[in-house]
N, C-alpha and C positions, 0 to 999 in steps of 0.2 A: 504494500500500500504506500503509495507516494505522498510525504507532506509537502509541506511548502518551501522547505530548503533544497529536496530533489531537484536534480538537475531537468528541467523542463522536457518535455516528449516535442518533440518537433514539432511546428505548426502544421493542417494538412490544409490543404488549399483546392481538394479536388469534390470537397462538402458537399451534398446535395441536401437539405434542409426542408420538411414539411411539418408543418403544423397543423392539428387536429385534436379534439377532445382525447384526454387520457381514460384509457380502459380500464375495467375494475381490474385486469390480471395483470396490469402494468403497474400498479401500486407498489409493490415489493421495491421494484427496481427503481422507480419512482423518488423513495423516501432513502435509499441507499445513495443516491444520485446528491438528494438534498444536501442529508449527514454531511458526504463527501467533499461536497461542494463547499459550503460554510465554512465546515473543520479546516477543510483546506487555507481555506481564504485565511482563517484564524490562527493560522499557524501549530494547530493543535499535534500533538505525534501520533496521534491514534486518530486522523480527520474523522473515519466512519463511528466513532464515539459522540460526535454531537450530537447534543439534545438528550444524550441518554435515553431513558424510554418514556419520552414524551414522542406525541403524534401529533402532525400537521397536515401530514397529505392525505392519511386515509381516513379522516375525521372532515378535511374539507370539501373531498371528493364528495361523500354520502351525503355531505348538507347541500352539494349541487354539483352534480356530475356536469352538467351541461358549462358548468362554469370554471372547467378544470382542463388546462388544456398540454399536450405533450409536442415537444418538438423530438422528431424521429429522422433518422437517415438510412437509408434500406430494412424501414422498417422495426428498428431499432431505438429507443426512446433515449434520446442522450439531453434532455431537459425538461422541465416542467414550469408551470406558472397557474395562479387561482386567484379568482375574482371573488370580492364579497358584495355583495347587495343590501344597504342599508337604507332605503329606499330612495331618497335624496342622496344620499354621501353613497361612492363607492371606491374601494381601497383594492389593491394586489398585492400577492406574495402569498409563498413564498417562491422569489422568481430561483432557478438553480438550474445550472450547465453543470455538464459533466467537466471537472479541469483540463481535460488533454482539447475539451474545444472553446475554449474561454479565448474571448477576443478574435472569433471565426464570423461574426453576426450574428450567432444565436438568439443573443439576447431582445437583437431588432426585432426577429420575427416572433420571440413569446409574446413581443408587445404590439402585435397587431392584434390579435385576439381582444388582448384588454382593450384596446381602444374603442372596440367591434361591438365590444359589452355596454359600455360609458355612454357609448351612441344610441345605444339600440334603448338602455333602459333613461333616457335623458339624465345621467346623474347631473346635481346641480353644482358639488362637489365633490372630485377625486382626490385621492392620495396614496401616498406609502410611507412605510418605515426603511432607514436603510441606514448603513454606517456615514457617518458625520465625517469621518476622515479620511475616505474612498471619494477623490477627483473621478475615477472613473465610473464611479456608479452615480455618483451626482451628472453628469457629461452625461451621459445617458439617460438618463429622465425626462432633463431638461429639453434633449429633442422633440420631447415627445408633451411638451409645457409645464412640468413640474418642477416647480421652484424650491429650493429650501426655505424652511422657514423657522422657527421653535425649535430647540431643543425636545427629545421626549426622553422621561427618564422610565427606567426600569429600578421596581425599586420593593423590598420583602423585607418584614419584620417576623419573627419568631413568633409561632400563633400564642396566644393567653388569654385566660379565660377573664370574662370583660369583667362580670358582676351586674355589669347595668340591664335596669329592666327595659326592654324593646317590645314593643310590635312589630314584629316581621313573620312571616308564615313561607312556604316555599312553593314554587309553580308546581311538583308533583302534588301536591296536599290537596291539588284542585281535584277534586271527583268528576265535577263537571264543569261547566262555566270555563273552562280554558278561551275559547275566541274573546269573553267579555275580557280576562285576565289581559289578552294580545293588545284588545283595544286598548287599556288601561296606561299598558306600557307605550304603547303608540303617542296617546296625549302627554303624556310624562315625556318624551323625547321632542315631541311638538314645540313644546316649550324653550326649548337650547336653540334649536335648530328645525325653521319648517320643512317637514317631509321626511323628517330622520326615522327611520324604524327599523329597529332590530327584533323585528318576529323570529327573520330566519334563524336568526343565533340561537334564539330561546327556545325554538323549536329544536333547532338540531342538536340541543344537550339533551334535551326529553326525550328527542327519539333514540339519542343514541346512546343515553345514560353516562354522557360524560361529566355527571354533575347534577346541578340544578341554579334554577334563577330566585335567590332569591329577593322578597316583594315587601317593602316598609310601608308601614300603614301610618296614619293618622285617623285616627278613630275609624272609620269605615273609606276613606280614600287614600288610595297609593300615592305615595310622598317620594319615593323613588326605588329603583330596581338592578340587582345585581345578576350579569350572566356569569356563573362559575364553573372551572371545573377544576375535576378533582383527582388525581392519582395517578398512576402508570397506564398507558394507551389515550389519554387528552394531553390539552396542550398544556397541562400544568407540571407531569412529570410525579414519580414515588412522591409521598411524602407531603404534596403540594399543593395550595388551595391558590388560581390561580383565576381572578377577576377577569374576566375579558373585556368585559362592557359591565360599568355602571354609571347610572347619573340621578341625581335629585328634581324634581321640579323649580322650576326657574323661580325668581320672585324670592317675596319676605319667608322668612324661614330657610332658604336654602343652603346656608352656610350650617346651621345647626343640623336639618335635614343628613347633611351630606356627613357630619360625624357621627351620626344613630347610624346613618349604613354603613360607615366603616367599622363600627364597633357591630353591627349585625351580619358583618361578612366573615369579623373574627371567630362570633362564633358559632354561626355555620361549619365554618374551617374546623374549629376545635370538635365539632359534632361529627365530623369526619374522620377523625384524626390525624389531621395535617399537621404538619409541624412547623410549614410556613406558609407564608401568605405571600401575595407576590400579585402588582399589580401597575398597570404606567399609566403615565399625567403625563400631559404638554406641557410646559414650563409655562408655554403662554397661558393658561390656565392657573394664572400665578394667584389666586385663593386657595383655590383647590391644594396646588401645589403645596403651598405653606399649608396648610392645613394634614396634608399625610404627613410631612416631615414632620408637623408636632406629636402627631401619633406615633412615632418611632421606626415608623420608615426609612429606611437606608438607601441609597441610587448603589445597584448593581451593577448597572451600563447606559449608557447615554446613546442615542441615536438621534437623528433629524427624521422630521415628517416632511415631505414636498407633498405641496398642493396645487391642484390644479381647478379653478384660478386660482393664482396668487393674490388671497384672499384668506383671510383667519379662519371664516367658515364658523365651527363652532369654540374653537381654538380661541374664546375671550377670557380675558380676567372674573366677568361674572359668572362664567361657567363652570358648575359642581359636575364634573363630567372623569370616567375612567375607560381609557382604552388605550392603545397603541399603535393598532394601524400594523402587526408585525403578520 
């Protein structure tokens, strides 16, 4: 297995490149491709070690196959990329070439797909996550009009058990009533950002039992809502209770709001048995921001989000908002 001090494989220049939805029996090679890729980049000595056993590609294939797409060369899958739908906002990633074709064009054609998406479904705005200190991955976005903009921090505190009494219940708890539960969460995102809805997300941990969402109350209405997951085969990994999306209702209350769900995600987490929490804020969400770090939050790694427009989007200081766009 080749790291990133290996003497490079020669470039090949005789490439033939097609792009097309990734199949479920491609998944294997798919997420080997990932690991590989990343590790690589990251200098790691074991590349196909990253991520440990946390899952991205075959958690994001199921929640939308159609939106999951392979670049192949005789048939052969040597990259991948996956689009999210958040109904106004939509983001990619994880983009990943196999290293022996890295700086071949790959990269151009996983992102016609994306664009193909962006267009089809009007996003109002797009983005990604990507390292802050990669000229070439930044150079490449921007072709495609994604600017950098905010820092986002990645960032996990040691779960603990809070004490504090909350309302919060969780999205499996619903016997029935789930679509009113969808709407609930839909108005609650309405509120940051018009048209933002993360069903898909909330759905695709229920169906696929990577977790659960859960749902803060204020006496009979939702105050705000967490997508989590949880453990080995999600994308939170052993051990780890891992936010994808959460945010509070906009308006008076939302600063307090948005500290009852981080203390209602802890202990969610602890009800799991996690051992950590783990969760990212855009800096330009600089309430929010200050407000995890006084919870005891630590920045793990830092990345840039580009958007496209280069526009904040929901990326304001009054926004009680958690995700990352990775």
């Amino acid at each position: 297995m080749e790291t990133a001090s290996t003497t490079p494989t020669p470039k090949r220049t005789d490439i033939k490149i097609s792009v097309r939805q990734l199949r479920e029996s491609e998944l294997a090679t798919a997420d080997h491709i990932t690991r590989v890729a990343f590790g690589t980049f990251m200098g790691l000595a074991d590349p196909a070690s990253f991520m440990g056993d946390t899952a991205y590609v075959r958690t994001r294939w199921k929640a939308d196959p159609a939106s999951a797409f392979a670049a192949a060369t005789d048939d052969e899958i040597v990259g991948s990329n996956f689009v999210a739908n958040w109904g106004s906002v939509g983001f990619f990633g994880p983009l990943a070439i196999r290293p022996d074709l890295w700086d071949q064009g790959v990269g151009k054609r996983l992102m016609e797909p994306v664009m193909d998406c962006f267009d089809r479904w009007r996003t109002q705005h797009a983005g990604l996550f990507t390292f802050a200190h990669s000229p070439k991955h930044l150079s490449l976005y921007q072709k495609y009009g994604f600017f950098p903009r905010f820092l986002t921090a990645l960032l996990s505190k040691p779960v603990q058990a809070s004490g504090h009494a909350l309302t919060w219940t969780k999205f499996s708890d619903a016997s029935d009533g789930a679509s009113g539960l969808l709407d609930a969460c839909r108005a609650t995102t309405e509120t940051v950002f018009e048209g933002l809805d993360t069903s898909r997300e909330i759905q695709a941990v229920a169906d696929q039992e990577l977790g659960d969402t859960v749902l803060l109350w204020s006496e009979s209405n939702l105050s705000g809502f967490a997508v989590c997951h949880c453990g080995a085969g999600t994308e939170a990994g052993s051990g780890v209770c891992y936010v994808k999306f959460g945010v509070v209702r906009s308006g008076q209350g939302a600063e307090r709001d948005f500290n009852r769900l981080l203390y209602a995600c802890e202990e969610f987490a602890a009800a799991q048995g996690a051992s950590r929490l783990v969760l990212g804020v855009n800096t330009a969400r600089e309430n929010a921001y200050r407000q995890v770090l006084a919870r005891g939050f630590c920045a793990d790694f830092l990345g840039v989000s580009m958007a496209r427009p280069n526009q904040a989007g929901y990326n304001r200081p009054d926004v009680y908002l958690i995700d990352d766009w990775r």
